[in-house]
C-alpha positions as CSV (number, residue, x, y, z in Angstrom):
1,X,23.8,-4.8,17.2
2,X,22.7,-8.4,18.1
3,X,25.1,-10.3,16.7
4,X,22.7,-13.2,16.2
5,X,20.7,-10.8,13.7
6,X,22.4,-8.9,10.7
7,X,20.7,-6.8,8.3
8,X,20.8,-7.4,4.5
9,X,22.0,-4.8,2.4
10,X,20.7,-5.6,-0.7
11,X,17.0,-6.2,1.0
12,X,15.0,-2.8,0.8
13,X,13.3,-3.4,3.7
14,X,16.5,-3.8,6.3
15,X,14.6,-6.3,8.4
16,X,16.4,-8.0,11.0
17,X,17.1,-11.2,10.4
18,X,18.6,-14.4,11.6
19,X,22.9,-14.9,11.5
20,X,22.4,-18.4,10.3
21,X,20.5,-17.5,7.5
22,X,23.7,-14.9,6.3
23,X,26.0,-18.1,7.2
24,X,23.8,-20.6,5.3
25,X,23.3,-18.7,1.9
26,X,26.9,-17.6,1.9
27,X,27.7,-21.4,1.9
28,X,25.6,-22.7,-0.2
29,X,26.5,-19.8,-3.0
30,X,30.0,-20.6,-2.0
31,X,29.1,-24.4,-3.0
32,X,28.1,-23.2,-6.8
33,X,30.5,-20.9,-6.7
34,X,33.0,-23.9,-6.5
35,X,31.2,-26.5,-8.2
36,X,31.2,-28.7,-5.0
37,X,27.8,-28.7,-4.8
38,X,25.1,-30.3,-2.4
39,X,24.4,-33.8,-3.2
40,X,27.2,-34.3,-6.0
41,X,28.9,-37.1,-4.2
42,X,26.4,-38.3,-1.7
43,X,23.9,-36.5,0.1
44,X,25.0,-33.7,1.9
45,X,22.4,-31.2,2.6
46,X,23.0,-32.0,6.2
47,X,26.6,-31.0,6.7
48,X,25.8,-27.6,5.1
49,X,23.3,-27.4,8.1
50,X,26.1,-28.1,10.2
51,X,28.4,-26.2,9.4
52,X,26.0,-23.0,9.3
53,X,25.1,-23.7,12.9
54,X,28.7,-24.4,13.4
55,X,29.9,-20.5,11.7
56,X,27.1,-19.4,13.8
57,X,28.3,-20.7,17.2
58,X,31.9,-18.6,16.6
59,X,29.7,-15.5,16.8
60,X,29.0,-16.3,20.7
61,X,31.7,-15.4,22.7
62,X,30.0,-18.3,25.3
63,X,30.5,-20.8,22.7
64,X,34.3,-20.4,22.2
65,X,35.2,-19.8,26.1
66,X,33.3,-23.1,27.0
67,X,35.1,-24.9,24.0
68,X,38.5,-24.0,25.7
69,X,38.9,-26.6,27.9
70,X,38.7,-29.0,25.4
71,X,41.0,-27.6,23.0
72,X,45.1,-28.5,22.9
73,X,47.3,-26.6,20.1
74,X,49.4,-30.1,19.7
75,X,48.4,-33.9,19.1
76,X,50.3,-35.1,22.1
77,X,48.4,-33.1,24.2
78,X,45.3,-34.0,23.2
79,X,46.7,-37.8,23.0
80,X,47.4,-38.0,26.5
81,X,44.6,-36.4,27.9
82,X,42.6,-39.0,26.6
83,X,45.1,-42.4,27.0
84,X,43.8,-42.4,30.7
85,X,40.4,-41.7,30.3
86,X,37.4,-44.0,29.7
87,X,34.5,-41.2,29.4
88,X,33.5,-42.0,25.8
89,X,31.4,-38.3,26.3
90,X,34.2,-36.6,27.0
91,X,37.0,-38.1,24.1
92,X,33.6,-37.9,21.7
93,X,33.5,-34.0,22.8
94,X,37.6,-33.7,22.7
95,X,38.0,-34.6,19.2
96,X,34.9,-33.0,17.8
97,X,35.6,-29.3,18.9
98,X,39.3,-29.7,18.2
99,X,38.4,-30.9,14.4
100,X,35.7,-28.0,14.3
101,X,38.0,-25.5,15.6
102,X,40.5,-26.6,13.4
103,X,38.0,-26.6,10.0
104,X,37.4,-23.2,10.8
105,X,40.7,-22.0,11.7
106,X,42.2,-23.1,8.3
107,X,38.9,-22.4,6.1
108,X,37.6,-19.3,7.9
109,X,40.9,-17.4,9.2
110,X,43.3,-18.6,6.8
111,X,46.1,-19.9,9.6
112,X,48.9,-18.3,7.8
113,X,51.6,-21.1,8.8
114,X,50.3,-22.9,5.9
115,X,49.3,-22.1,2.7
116,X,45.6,-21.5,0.8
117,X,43.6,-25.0,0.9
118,X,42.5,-23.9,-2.5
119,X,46.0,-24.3,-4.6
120,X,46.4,-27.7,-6.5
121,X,49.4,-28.4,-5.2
122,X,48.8,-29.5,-1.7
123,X,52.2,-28.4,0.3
124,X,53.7,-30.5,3.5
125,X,52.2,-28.4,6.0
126,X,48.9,-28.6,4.3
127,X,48.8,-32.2,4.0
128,X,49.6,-32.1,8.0
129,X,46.7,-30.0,9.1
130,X,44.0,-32.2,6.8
131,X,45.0,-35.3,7.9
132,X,45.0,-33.9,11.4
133,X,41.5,-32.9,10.9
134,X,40.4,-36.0,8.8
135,X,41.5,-38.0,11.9
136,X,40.1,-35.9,14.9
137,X,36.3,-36.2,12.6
138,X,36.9,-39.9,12.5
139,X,37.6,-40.6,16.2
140,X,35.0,-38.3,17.0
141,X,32.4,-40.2,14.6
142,X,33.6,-43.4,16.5
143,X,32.8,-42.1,19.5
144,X,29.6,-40.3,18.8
145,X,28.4,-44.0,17.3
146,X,28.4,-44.5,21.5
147,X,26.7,-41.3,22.2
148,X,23.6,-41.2,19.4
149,X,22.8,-44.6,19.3
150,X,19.3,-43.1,18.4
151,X,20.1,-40.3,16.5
152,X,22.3,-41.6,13.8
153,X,22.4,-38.1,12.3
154,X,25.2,-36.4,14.0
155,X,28.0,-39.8,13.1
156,X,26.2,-39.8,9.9
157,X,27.8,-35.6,9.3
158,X,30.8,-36.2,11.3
159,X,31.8,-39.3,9.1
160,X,31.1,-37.2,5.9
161,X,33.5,-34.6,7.6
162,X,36.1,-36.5,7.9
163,X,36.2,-38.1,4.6
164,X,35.6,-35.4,2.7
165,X,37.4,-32.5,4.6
166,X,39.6,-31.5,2.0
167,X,36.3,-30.2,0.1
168,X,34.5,-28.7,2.9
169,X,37.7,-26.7,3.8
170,X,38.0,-25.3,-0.1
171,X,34.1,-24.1,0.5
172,X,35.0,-22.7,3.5
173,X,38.1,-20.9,1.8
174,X,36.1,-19.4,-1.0
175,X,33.2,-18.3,1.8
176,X,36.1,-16.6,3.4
177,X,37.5,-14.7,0.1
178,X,33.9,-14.0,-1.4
179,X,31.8,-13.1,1.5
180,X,33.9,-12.9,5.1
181,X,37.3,-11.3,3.8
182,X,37.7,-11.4,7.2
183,X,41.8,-10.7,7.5
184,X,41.4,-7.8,5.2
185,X,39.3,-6.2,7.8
186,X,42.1,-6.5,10.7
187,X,45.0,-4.1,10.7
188,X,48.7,-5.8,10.9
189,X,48.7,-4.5,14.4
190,X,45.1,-6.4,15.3
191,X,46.2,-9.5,13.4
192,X,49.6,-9.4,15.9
193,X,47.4,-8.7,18.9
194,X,44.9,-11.3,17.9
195,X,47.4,-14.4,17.3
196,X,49.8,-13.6,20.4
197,X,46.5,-13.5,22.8
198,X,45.4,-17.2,20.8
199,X,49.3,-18.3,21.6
200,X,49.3,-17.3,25.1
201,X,46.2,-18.7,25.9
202,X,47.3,-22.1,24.7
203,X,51.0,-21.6,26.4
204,X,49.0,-20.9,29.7
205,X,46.9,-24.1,28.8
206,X,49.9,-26.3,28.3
207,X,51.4,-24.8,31.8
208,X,48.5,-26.4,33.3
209,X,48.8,-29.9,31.7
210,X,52.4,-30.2,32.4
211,X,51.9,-28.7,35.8
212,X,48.8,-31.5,36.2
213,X,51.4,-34.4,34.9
214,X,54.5,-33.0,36.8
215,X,52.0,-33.9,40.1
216,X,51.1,-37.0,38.7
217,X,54.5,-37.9,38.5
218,X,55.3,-36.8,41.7
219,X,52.5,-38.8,43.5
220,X,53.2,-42.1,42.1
221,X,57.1,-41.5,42.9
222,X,56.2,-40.4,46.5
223,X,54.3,-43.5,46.4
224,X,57.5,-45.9,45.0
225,X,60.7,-43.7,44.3
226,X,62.5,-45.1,41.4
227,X,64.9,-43.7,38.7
228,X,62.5,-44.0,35.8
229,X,60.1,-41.8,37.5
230,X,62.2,-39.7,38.4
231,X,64.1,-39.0,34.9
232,X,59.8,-38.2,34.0
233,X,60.1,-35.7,36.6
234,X,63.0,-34.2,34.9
235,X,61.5,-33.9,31.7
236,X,58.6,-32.7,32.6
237,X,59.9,-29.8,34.7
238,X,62.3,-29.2,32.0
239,X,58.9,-28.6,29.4
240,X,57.7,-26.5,32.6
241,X,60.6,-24.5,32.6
242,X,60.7,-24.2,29.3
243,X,57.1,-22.0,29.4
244,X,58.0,-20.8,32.8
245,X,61.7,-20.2,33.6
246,X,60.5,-19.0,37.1
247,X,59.0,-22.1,38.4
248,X,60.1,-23.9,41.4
249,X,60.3,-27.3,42.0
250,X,63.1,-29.8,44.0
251,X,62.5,-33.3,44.3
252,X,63.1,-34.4,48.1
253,X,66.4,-36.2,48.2
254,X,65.6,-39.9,49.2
């Protein structure tokens, strides 16, 4: 099966059609199921066509490999990948696919380090993650106000993201429960499988980042050895060793 096409049950006729239709009527019921619907607070209709296109996208395997590179499982990471760079493009495209992947992490899979976006109460951890993804939408709306001059559109959905992310990840929750019930479908053994592939992925990612600052580090005190350098050298191999105890490294005695 294409899985760009689905075929609807309840339709007699089991035509293929479209994925993005399936994703767009399951959130827009989703919307009345909750009472958040389109246009209650300010006009919307847009960021439901986002985020259709955006549950779409997660189908393609292509998709989520070529958003790897931008992802980082902590906010230092992301941070300081971007304090030395001045590619507006590139921070605009950092922040936006680690606040999508985030949105759909929480609303779609249900990360289960925190709890259900739907309860009243809002606990720690939850608080955490939103205002994690509130921010990432923001910087990536400031950034995209550089990059679409012309097509005012895309800030236009990424500022209404960010403001209103705590309501577009309770839609997303009650997609998941009514029409995804997507964890229900894995077995314990597929969930464990699943989330240790996810972890190593972004252990071997953080290897690499370390690995890329560690020779940073090293260059500039090749360049002019001094002890403040150095003690970076030591805490950054120590982070190294930390992933990998095996890794070898001696600093040339001076």
């Amino acid at each position: 099966m294409n899985p760009r096409h689905y075929v609807d049950l309840k339709d007699s006729s089991r035509d293929l059609q479209p994925t993005y239709f399936f994703m767009i009527n399951c959130l827009l019921y989703s919307r009345m199921e909750t009472g958040l619907v389109s246009n209650q607070d300010c006009y919307d209709e847009d960021v439901n066509v986002y985020l259709a296109h955006l549950l779409h996208s997660f189908i393609n395997p292509e998709y989520v490999e070529q958003s790897r590179k931008f992802l980082s499982k902590y906010d230092t990471d992301v941070f300081r990948r971007l304090s030395s760079s001045t590619d507006a493009r590139l921070k605009y495209q950092i922040y936006k696919t680690n606040a999508d992947f985030l949105l759909v992490s929480i609303g779609i899979f249900d990360n289960p380090a925190m709890a259900a976006a739907s309860r009243t109460r809002v606990q720690p951890s939850e608080e955490a993650y939103i205002g994690r993804g509130k921010t990432y939408y923001h910087f990536a709306y400031t950034y995209s106000q550089q990059m679409h001059r012309k097509n005012a559109g895309v800030s236009d959905v990424l500022e209404k993201l960010s403001t209103g992310f705590e309501k577009y990840l309770r839609i997303l929750s009650h997609m998941r429960g009514e029409y995804l019930d997507l964890m229900s479908r894995f077995s314990q053994g597929e969930v464990y499988h699943l989330e240790r592939s996810v972890d190593e992925h972004a252990q071997q990612e953080l290897l690499r980042t370390k690995q890329d600052e560690l020779l940073e580090l090293y260059t500039a005190w090749r360049d002019k050895p001094d002890t403040a350098t150095e003690e970076s050298l030591e805490r950054v191999l120590g982070e190294i060793r930390a992933i990998n105890p095996g890794f070898k490294f001696e600093l040339p005695r001076r």
